[in-house]
C-alpha positions in Angstrom: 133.7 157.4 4.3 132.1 154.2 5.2 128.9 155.2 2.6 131.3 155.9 0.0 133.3 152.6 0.1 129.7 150.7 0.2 128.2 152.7 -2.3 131.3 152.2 -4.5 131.8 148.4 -3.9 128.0 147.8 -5.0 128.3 149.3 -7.5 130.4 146.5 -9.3 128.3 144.1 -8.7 124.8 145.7 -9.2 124.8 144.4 -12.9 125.5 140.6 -11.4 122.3 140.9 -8.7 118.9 140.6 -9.8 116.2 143.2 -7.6 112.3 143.1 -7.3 110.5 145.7 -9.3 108.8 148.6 -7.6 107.8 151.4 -10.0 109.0 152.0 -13.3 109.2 155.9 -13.3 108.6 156.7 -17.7 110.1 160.4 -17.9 109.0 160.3 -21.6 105.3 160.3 -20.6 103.6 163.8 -21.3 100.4 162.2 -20.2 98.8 159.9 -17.3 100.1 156.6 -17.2 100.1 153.1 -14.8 103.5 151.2 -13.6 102.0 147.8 -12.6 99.1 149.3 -10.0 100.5 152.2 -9.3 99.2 155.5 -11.5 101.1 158.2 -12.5 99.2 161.7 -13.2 101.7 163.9 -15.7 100.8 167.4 -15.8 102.6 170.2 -17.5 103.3 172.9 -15.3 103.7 176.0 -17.9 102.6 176.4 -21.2 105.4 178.1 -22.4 107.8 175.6 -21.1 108.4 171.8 -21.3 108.1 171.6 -17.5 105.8 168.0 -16.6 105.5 167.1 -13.0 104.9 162.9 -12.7 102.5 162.7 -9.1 102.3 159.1 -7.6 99.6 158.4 -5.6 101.2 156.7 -2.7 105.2 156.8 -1.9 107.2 154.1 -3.5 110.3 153.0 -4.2 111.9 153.4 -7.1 113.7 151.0 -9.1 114.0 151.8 -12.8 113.6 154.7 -15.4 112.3 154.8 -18.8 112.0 157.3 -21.7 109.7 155.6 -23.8 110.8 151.8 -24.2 114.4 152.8 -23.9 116.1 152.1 -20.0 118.1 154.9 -18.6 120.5 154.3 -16.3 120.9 155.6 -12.8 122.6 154.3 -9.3 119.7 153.0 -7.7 121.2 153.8 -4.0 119.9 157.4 -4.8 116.5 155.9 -4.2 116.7 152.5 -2.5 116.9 153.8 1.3 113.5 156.2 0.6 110.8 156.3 -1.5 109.4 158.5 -4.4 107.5 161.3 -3.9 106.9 162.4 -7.2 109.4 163.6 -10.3 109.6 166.6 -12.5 111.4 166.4 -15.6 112.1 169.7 -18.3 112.1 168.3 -21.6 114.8 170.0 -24.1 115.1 169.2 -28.1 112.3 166.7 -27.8 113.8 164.6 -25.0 113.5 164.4 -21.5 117.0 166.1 -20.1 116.9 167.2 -16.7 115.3 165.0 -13.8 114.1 165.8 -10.7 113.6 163.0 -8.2 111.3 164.4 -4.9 112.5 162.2 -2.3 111.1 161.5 1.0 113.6 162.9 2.6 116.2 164.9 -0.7 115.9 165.5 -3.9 118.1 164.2 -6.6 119.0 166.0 -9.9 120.0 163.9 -12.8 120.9 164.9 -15.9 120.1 162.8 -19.3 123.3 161.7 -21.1 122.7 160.4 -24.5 119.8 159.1 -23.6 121.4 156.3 -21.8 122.9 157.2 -18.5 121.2 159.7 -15.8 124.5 161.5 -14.2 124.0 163.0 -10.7 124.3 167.2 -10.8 123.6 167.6 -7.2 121.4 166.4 -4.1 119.5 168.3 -2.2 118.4 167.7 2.1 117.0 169.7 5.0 120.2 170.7 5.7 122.4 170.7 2.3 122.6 171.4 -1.0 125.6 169.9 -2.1 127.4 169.5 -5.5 128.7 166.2 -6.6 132.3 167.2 -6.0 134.5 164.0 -5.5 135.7 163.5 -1.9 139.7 163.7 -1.2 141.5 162.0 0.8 142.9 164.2 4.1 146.3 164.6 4.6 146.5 162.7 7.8 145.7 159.6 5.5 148.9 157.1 5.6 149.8 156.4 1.9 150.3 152.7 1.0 151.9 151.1 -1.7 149.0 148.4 -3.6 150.9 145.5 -4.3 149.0 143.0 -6.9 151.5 139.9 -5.9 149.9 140.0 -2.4 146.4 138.0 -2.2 146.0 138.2 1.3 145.9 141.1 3.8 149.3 142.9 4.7 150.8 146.0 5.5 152.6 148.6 3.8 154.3 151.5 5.9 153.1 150.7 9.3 149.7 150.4 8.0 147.2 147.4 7.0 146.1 147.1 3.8 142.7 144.9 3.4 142.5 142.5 0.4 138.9 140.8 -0.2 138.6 138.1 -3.1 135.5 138.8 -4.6 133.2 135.9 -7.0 131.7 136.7 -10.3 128.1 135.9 -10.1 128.3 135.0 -14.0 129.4 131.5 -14.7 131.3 133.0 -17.9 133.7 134.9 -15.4 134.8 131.4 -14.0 138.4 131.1 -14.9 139.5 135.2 -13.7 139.8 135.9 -10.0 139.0 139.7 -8.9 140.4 141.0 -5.4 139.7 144.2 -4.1 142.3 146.2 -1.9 140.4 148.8 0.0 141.9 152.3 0.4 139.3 153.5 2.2 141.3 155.0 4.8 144.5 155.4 3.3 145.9 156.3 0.2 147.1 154.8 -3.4 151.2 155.4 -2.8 152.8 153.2 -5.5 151.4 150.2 -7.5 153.8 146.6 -7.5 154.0 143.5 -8.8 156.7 140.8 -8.0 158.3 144.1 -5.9 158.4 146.1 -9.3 156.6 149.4 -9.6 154.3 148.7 -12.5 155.2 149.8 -15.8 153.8 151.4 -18.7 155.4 152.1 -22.6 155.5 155.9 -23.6 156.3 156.9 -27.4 158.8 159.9 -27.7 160.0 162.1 -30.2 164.0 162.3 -30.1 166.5 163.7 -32.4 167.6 160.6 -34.5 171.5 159.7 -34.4 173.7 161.1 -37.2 175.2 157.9 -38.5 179.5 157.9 -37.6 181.6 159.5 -40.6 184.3 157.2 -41.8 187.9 158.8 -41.3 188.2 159.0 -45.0 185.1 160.6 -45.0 186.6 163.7 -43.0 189.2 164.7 -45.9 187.0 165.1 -48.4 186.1 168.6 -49.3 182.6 170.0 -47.6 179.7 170.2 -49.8 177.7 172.6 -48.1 178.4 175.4 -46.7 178.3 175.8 -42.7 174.7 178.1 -42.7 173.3 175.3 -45.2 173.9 172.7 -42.8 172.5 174.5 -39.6 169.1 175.2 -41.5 169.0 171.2 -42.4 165.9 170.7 -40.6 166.9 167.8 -38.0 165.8 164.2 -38.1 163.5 162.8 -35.7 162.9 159.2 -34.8 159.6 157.4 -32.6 161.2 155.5 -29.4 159.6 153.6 -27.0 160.6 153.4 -22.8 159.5 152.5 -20.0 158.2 154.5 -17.3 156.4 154.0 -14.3 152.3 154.2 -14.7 151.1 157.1 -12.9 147.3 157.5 -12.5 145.2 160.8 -12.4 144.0 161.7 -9.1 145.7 159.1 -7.0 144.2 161.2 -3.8 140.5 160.6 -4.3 140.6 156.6 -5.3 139.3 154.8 -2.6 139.3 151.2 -4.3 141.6 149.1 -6.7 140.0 146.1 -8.3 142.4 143.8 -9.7 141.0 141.2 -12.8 143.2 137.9 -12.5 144.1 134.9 -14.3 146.0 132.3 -12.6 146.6 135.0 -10.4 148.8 137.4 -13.2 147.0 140.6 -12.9 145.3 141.6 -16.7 143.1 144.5 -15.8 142.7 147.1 -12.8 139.6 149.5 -12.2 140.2 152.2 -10.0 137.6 153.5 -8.2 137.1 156.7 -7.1 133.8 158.6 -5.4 130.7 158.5 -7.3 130.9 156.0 -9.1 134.1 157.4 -11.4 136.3 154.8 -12.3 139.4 154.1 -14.5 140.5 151.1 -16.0 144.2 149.7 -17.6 145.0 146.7 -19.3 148.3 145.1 -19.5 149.7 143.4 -22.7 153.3 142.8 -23.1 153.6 145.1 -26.5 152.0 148.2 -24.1 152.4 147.3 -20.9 150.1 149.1 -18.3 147.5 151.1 -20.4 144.2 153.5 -20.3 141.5 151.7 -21.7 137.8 153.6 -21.9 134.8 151.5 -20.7 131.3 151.7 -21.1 129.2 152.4 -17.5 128.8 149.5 -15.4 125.1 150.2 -15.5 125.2 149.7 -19.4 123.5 146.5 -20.2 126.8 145.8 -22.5 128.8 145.9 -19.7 129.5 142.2 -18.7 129.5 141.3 -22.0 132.6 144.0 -22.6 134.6 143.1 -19.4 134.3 139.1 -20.5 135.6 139.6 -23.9 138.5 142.2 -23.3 139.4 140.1 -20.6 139.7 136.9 -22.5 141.3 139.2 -25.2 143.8 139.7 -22.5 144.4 136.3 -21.3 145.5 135.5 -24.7 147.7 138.3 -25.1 149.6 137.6 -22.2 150.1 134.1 -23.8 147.9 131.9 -21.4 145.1 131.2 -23.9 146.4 127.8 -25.9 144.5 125.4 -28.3 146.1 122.2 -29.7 145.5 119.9 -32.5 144.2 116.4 -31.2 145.7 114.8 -34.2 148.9 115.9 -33.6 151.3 113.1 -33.1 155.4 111.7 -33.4 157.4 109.2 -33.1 160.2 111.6 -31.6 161.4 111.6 -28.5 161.6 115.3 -26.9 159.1 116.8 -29.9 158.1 120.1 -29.7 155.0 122.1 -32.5 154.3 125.1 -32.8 150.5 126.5 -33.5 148.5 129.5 -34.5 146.3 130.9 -31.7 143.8 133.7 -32.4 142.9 136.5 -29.5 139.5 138.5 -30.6 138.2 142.0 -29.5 135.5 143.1 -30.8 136.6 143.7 -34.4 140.1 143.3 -34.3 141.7 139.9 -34.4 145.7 139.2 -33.4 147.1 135.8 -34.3 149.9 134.7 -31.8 151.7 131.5 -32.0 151.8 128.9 -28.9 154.7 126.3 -28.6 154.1 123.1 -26.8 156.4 119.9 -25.9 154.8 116.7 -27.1 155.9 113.3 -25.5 153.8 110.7 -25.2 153.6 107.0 -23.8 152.4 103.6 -25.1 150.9 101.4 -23.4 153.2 98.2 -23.6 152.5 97.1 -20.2 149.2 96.0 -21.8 149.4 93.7 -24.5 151.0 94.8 -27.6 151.1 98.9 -27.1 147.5 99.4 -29.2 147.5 102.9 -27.4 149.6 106.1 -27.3 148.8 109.1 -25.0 150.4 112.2 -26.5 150.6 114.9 -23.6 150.5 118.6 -25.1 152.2 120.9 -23.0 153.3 124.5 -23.3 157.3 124.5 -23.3 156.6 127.4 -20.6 154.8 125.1 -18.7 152.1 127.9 -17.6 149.0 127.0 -16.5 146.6 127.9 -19.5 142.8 127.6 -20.9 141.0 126.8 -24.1 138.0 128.0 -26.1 138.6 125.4 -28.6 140.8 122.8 -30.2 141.7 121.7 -33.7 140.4 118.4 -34.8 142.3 118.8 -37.8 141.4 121.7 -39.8 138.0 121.7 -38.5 137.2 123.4 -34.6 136.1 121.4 -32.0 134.3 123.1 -28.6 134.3 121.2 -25.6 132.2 123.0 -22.5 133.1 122.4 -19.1 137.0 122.6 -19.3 139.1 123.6 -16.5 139.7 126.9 -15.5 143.4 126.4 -15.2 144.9 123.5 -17.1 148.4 121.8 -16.8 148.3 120.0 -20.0 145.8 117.8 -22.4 146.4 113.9 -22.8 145.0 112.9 -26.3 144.7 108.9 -26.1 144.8 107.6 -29.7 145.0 103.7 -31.3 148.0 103.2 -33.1 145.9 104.1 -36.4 146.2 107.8 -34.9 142.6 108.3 -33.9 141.7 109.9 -30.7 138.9 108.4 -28.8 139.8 109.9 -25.1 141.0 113.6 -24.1 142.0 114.4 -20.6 142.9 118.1 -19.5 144.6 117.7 -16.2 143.8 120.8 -13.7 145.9 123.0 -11.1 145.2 120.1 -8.8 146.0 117.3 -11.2 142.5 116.2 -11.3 141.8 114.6 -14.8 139.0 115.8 -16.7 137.5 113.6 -19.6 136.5 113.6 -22.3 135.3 110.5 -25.1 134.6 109.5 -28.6 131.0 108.3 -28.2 128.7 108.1 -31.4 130.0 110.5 -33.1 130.3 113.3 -30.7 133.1 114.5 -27.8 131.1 114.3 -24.6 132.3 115.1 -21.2 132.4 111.9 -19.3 134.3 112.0 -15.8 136.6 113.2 -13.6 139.3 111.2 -12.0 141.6 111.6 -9.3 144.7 109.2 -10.2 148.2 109.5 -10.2 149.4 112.3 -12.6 152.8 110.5 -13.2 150.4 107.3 -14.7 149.4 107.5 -18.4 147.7 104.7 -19.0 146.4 101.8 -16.8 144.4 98.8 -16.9 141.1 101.3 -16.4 142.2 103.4 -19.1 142.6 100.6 -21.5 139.5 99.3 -20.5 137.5 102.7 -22.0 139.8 103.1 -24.9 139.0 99.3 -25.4 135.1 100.3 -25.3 135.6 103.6 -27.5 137.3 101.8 -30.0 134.5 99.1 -30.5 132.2 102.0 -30.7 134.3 103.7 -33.3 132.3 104.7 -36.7 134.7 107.4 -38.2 136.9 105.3 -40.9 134.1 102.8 -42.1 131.9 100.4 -40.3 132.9 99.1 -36.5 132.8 95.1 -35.7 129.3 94.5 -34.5 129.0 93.5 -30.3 127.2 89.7 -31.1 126.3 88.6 -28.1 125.7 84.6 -27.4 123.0 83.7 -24.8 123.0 80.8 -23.0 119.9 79.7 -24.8 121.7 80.1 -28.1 124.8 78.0 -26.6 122.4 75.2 -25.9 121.3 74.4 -29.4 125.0 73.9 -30.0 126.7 70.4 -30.8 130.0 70.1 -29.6 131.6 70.9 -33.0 130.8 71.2 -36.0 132.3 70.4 -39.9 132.4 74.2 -41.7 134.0 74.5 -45.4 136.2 77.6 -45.2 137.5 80.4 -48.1 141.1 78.9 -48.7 138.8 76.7 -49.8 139.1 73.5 -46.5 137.0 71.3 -44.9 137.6 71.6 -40.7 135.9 70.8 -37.9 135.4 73.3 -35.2 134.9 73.3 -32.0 131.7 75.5 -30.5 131.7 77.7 -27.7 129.6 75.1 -26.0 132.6 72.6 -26.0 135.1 75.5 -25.4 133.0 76.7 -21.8 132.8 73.2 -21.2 136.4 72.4 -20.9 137.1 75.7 -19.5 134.9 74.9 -16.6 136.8 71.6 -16.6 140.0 74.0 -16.3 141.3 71.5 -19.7 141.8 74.7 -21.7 144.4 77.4 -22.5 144.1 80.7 -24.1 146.5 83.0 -26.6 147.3 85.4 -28.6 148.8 85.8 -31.8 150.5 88.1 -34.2 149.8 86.4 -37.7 153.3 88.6 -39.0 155.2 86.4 -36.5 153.1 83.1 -37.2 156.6 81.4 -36.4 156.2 81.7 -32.8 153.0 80.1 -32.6 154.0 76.4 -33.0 153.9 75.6 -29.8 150.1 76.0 -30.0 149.3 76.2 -33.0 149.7 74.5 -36.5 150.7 77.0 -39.7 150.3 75.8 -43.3 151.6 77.7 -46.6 153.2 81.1 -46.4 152.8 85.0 -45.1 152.8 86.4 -48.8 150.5 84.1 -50.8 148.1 82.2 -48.6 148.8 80.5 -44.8 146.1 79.1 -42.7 146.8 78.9 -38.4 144.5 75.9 -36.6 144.8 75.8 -33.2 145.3 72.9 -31.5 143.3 70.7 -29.3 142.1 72.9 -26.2 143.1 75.7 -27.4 141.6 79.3 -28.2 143.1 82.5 -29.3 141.3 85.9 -28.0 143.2 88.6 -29.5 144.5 88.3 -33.2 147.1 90.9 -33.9 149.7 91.7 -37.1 153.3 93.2 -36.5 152.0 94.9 -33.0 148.9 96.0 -34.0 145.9 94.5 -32.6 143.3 93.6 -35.2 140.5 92.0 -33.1 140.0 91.2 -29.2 137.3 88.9 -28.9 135.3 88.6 -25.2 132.4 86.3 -23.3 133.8 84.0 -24.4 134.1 84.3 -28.4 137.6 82.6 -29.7 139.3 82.3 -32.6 140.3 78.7 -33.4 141.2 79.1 -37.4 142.9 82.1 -39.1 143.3 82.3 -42.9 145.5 84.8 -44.4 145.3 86.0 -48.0 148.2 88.4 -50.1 146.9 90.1 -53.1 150.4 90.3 -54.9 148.5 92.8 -57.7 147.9 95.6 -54.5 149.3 94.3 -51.5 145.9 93.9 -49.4 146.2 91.5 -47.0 143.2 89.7 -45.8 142.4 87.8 -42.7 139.5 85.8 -42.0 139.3 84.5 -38.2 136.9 82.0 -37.5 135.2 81.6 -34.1 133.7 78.9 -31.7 130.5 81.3 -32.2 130.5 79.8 -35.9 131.0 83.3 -37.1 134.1 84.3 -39.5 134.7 88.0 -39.1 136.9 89.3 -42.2 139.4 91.8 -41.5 141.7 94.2 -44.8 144.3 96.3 -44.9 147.4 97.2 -47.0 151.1 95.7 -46.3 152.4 99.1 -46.4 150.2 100.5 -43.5 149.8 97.7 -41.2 152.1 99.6 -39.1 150.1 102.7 -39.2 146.8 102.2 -39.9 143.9 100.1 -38.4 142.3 97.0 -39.9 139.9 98.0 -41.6 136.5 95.6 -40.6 134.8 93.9 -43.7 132.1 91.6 -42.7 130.7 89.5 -40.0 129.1 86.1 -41.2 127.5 82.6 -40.5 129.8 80.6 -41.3 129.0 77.3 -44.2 128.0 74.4 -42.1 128.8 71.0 -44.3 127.4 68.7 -42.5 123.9 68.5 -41.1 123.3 72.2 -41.8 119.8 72.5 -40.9 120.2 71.7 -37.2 122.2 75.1 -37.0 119.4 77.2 -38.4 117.7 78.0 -35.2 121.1 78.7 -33.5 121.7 81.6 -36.3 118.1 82.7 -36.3 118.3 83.4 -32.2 121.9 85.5 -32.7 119.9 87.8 -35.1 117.2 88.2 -32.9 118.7 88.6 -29.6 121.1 91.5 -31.4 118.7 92.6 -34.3 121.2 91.9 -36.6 120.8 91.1 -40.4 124.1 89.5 -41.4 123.4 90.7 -44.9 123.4 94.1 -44.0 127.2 94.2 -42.3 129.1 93.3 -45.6 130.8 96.2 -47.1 
């Protein structure tokens, strides 16, 4: 009993485990032939019949067999434990059909099916000659009921049922547990789950109700006569019930492999001696069904057992994509979205429902960010082959097995720079934006009840700067220290609106920052009236209004109604704003002038300032008035330090 459970057991992994090549027995050679250094004499034994012997010099053990260039499949624990002798094979309709391996110590018989798989006929010892007739279980055997909600050993009527988890050698098979519970020495009684026997749906043929006669109906005079009526041929309709799944030849299975996900059972092989084996699939329309397998030792067979299982998982509803652009401004919102499961040639679409809140960040600044968590209303634990960016398909490798939900981190202009898919464990995986491509960047351990924190912001603020997908991204200028030192205190610049102003430089600013003389702000240009305390506002919000700070005073983040248009650092700070309204299209423009003698120039439209981002126009030198030429060399180190041609970031 023990060689049949081992024999069976590796035999489901045998296509996960690579072996060392021996000799490559060719059974469609009618002449001599070599594998590696070993030589093979062929010679036919009648000439009436096509009877070949293949003679090997030494004893060796055998590992595969070919006809021709094609690989027939046998179970190489026929010939592992001793080697080859030699082999006779009997050709029939111009094929090799009927092998004989000479053993050390048996010989095999093997029979050529399709010209794929070698089935065993019989083996043959000192002792025996034995048919391959599958073993039975005795009667004395206890009979246990296989229960697939138990992952652990237990028992079952006074008896111990052993349960092994077993890994997939095949980084594809990641997300699908598979446990074994050995019958070896008992056997298969009845098969639960969550205490229920399992179930599985049979169609029947049953007469099909007469529909109820009204009482009025009954008065009228009959039609047909009583003989025309009992020759009406009778009306049958399909129905579907439940019953419980009973499986052939429950007595000789000495295995049950059970294919998980998230530990909710989707497929069972059943093994029996030999190497026999039945499999059954579960999908909520079906239930429990047969479903018809290739060999294990077919090449095809991971790739089969991947797919149907996958085809499963989504079936069973724990296969989920989502659309990253999804997003609301309502509390408690729920979408719903198209799924696809695929087997082989047949394609099911299913629909997935999923809660979306989400969370702003106003605990930093003005709420630039949202995180919209998708969720399935079921809250199952789930995985993804893709997402929707859109109508386009996005593929991101490396995702959780098992995932709780997906955080999409978007700016308010609604475009996503950061995903997170949060595991079993609540272990955040990310993923960012970065030039122009989704790339898997960390994993962090943080608290799953925080959406957004300071670190957070930090990357989105990083991402966003980075961001080329709606036009071109502000430029990172950086200012050396020797740059800062060619710089005067301030200096007389002639702006748009059109004014004359004097500025002061960043070399001032550090100066009295260092002196701790100087104070730093921000603004939102829509509520301009709250910035008299530090700053003075000329003309008005619709036409054209300038803000100058005042003395000692810088602005680092420049925002409009909420929504941050620029967030200077090292440093850089705004200390003039002009704002222009085109009343023809309702483009507002705003032009911020820096201590780095740089105006960066900023659109967008009054009726999507709320919505959409500001759109970056330009970044240039700024016209210097007075004593111009002393500024030259100042400019000329900025573009070479950041190989920058201001000319060539003006849209």
């Amino acid at each position: 009993m023990n060689i049949t459970h081992t024999f069976t057991s590796f035999l489901l992994f045998r296509v996960f485990i690579s072996r060392s090549l021996c000799l490559k027995l060719n059974v469609g050679k009618i002449e001599n032939y070599s594998s590696g250094s070993t030589q093979i004499n062929v010679q036919k034994k009648s000439e009436f019949q096509n009877f070949y012997t293949h003679k090997i010099s030494s004893p060796i053990t055998l590992t595969e067999i070919y006809n021709g260039n094609k690989r027939l499949h046998f179970d190489p624990l026929l010939s592992n434990s001793q080697p080859l002798i030699s082999a006779s094979v009997i050709w029939s309709f111009r094929r090799p059909a009927i092998i004989q391996l000479n053993l050390e110590k048996s010989s095999v018989l093997l029979l050529n099916e399709y010209d794929s798989l070698l089935a065993v006929q019989a083996i043959f010892s000192e002792n025996v000659v034995t048919n391959l007739v599958p073993n039975t279980h005795s009667l004395s055997d206890v009979t246990v009921d296989v229960d697939l909600s138990q992952f652990e050993d237990y028992n079952s009527n006074d008896s111990k049922v052993f349960v092994t988890n077993l890994k997939f050698a095949d980084e594809r098979f990641k997300r699908f547990t598979l446990r074994n519970y050995n019958l070896e020495s008992t056997k298969l009684g009845k098969l639960l789950y969550d205490g229920s026997n399992l179930k599985t749906v049979i169609k029947k043929l049953q007469p099909k109700p007469k529909p109820e006669v009204e009482p009025e109906a009954e008065l009228q005079p009959e039609t047909q006569t009583e003989e025309a009526q009992e020759n009406q041929p009778e009306e049958l309709e399909t129905v579907l019930t439940d019953e419980d799944l009973e499986i052939p030849n429950k007595e000789k299975i000495y295995s049950v492999q059970v294919y998980s996900y998230n530990n909710f059972p989707l497929l069972i092989e059943f093994l029996y001696t030999f190497n026999k084996r039945k499999f059954y699939c579960y999908t909520p329309e079906e239930k429990w069904k047969h479903v018809v397998f290739p060999t294990i030792q077919d090449p095809t067979f991971p790739d089969i057992l991947y797919n149907r299982l996958s085809y499963y998982g989504c079936k069973n509803g724990f296969k989920y994509t989502i659309n990253i652009y999804q997003k609301t401004d309502v509390a408690e919102h729920k979408y719903k979205i198209e799924n696809y499961c695929n087997l082989e040639d047949e394609v099911v679409t299913i629909e997935n429902e999923l809660d979306l809140p989400f969370y702003t960040d106003w605990n930093y600044k003005s709420g630039k960010y949202r995180c919209y968590v998708h969720i399935p209303t079921n809250r199952t634990g789930f995985f993804v082959d893709h997402l929707k960016a859109g109508s386009s398909v996005l593929q991101l490798l490396g995702t959780p097995s098992i995932i709780k939900s997906i955080r999409v981190y978007h700016d308010q202009g609604s475009k996503p720079y950061l995903i997170g898919f949060v595991d079993k464990a609540d272990a955040i995986h990310f993923f960012m934006y970065q030039d122009k491509t989704w790339k898997k960047d960390k994993v962090l351990d943080i608290n799953p009840n925080v959406y957004i924190d300071y670190n957070l912001k930090e990357m989105l603020d990083s991402l966003e700067l980075d961001d080329t997908r709606e036009g071109p991204k502000v430029p990172r200028i950086a200012i050396d220290n020797e740059a800062i030192q060619m710089l005067p205190d301030t200096a007389t610049i002639s702006t748009t609106l059109p004014a004359r102003y004097v500025i002061n430089t960043i070399k001032k600013d550090n100066e009295l920052r260092r002196a701790r003389t100087f104070y730093i702000h921000d603004i939102d240009t829509y509520k301009y009236n709250y910035a008299y305390d530090f700053a003075t506002v000329n003309g008005e919000l619709y036409t054209k209004m300038n803000i100058d700070t005042k003395e000692n005073i810088g602005i680092r983040t420049v925002s409009y109604y909420y929504k941050d248009v620029m967030i200077f650092r090292h440093g850089a700070l705004v200390h003039r704003i002009e704002n222009f309204y085109n009343t023809d299209n309702k483009d507002i423009t705003l032009e911020l002038y820096t201590n780095t003698l740089l105006v960066y120039t900023f659109r967008n439209n009054y009726s999507t300032t709320s919505t959409h981002s500001w759109k970056f126009i330009s970044v240039r030198p700024m016209n210097i008035v007075e004593d111009a030429d002393s500024f030259k060399k100042y400019f000329d180190r900025i573009k070479s330090v950041n190989h920058i041609n201001f000319d060539e970031v003006q849209t």
